[in-house]
C-alpha positions, -999 to +999 in steps of 0.1 A: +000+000+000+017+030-010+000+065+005+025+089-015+012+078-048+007+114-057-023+134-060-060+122-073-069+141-105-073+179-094-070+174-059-078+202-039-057+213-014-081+207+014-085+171+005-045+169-002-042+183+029-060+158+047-046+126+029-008+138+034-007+157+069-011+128+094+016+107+078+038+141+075+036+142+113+038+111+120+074+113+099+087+147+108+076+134+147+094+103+144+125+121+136+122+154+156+102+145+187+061+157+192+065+195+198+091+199+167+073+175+144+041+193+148+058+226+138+080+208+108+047+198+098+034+229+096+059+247+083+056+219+056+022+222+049+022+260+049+046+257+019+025+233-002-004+253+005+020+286-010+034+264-035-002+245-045+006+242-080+043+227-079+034+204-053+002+190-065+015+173-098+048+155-073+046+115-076+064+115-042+049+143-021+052+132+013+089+125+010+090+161-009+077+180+020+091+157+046+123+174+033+107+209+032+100+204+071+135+192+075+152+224+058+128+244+075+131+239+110+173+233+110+175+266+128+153+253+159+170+218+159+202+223+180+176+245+207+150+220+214+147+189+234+141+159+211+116+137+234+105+153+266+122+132+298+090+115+310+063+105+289+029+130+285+001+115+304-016+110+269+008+087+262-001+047+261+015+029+292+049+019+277+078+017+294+095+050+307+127+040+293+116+037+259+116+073+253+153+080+261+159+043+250+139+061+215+161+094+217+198+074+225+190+058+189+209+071+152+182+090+138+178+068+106+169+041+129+149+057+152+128+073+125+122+040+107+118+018+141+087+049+148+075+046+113+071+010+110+063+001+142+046+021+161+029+039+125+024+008+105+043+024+078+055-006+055+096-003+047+085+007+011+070+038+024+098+043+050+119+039+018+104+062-003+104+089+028+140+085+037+153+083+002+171+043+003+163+012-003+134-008+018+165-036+023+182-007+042+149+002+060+148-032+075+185-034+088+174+000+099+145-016+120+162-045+133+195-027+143+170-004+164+147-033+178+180-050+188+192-016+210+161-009+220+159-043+234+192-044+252+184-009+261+152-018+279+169-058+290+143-074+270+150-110+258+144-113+221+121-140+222+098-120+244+072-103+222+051-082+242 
């Protein structure tokens, strides 16, 4: 299943809008943390909406403005906190190490562990995003469940 197919014939921007935005955020929040993704996303989305007409024919247009939100907010990166030290109470119950456990990851890995599993992204779509191959995306993933694992001292054949 492939979401970044491009746009439906003339697409308005409100329905583009709300096809692409959740799985912008949950991209640009995967890399940048919840308060940061949310503005990336923005920033993003503000641009497509100023830029309606180059965006709208793209084949790839979440991966486009993933990298929009990237260039975008590289001033606030080096400022901002990526994952907040404790969980918000919103949060499902999960483990309270996971976060830094999350954070202490290479970003390639943490964005495609976030992305596949906890977005049900498949590694085509984390490929597309990221710009490699879905083979990458996968050694990606399992270099990251492996840390996180050790990280949190959970034995690999425990699944929950």
């Amino acid at each position: 299943m492939d979401n970044d197919a491009g746009p439906e014939p003339e697409e308005t921007f409100e329905v583009f809008f709300a096809r692409v935005e959740p799985r912008l955020r949950a991209a640009l929040t995967s890399m940048y943390g919840p308060d940061m993704g949310r503005e990336a996303t923005a920033e993003a989305m503000a641009w497509a909406y100023e830029h309606w007409s180059r965006v709208e024919p793209m084949e790839h247009q979440v991966a486009y403005l993933f990298r929009v939100g990237q260039s975008r907010t590289r001033r606030l990166r080096r400022r901002r906190v990526l994952f907040p030290a404790t969980p918000a109470p919103s949060m499902p119950d999960v483990d309270p190490r996971l976060i830094g456990a999350l954070a202490a990851l290479p970003e390639r890995q943490r964005v495609a562990v976030t992305l596949v599993h906890g977005h049900d992204w498949s590694h085509t779509d984390v490929a597309a995003l990221m710009g490699i191959s879905a083979s990458t995306v996968a050694t990606h993933v399992t270099r990251a469940v492996a840390t996180l694992r050790a990280a949190l001292e959970v034995p690999a054949d425990d699944r929950h």
